[in-house]
Structures are given as C-alpha cells and as structure tokens.
N, C-alpha and C positions, 0 to 999 in steps of 0.2 A: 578589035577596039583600037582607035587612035588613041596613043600619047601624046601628049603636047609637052614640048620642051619646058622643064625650069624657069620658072620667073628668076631674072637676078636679083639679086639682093638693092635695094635703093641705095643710091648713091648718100642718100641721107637719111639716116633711123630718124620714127618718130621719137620727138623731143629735141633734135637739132644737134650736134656736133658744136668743140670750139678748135679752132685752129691753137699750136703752138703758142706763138703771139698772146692770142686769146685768154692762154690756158695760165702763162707766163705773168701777165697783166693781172688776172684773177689772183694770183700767188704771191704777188709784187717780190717776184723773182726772175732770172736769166732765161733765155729759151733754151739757151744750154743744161740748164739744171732741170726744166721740165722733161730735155731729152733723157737726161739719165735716168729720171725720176721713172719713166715711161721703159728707158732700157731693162730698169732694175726690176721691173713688174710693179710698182709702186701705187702706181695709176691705175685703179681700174678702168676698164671699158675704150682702154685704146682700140682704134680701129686701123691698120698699118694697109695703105698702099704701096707697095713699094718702097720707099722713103719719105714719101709722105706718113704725116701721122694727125689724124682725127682723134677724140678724145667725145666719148658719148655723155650729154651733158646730164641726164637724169643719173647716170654710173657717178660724174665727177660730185654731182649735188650730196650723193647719199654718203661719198669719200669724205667731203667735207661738211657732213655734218654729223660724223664719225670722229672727227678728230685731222682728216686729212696726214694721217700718220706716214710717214717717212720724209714727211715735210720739215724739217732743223725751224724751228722756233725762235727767234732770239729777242 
C-alpha cells in the first residue's frame, strides 16, 4: 500500500484569520497590548509562525462575545 504524504495545514483556517493590526483596531487598543494579551494566553485561537502571530477569527468572535476577558475595560 502507498502512503501519501500529510496534507499541510492551510495557510488560512476556514473563517479567515486577523492580523495584529487587525486585532488591535477591533480592541481600540495597542498592538503591543494585543501582543501580551496573546503572550499571556488571553487570546484564544492564536496561530504563531515564528513571530508572526494570526489570531483565528470565529475563536476571537466567541472571546468577545464571552466578555473578551483579560481585556482591562475602562
């Protein structure tokens, strides 16, 4: 029997990915504060390439409309 290699994983899950930027803009906060936020484990459904960092948006949808907790309120 042939094996056929592993499909890789897509470059993009179904539902779309947001960039930092993206994620930061949605928060009307720092990209610095989304990186902690994401360091901290805060974030679910980060997707980490090397230092890049994606952020899976149906994961961020259900974050924030949970409360998006570890997000400071003011």
């Amino acid at each position: 029997t042939v094996t056929e290699p592993p499909t890789p994983p897509a470059a993009d899950p179904p539902g779309g990915t947001y960039t930092v930027p993206d994620l930061a803009g949605l928060l009307k906060c720092s990209e610095r504060h989304v990186r902690g936020l994401a360091a901290a484990g805060a974030i679910p459904g980060v997707i980490r390439l090397g230092r890049l960092l994606r952020f899976h948006k149906p994961a961020v949808a259900g974050w924030l409309a949970a409360g998006a907790k570890g997000v400071a309120r003011g």
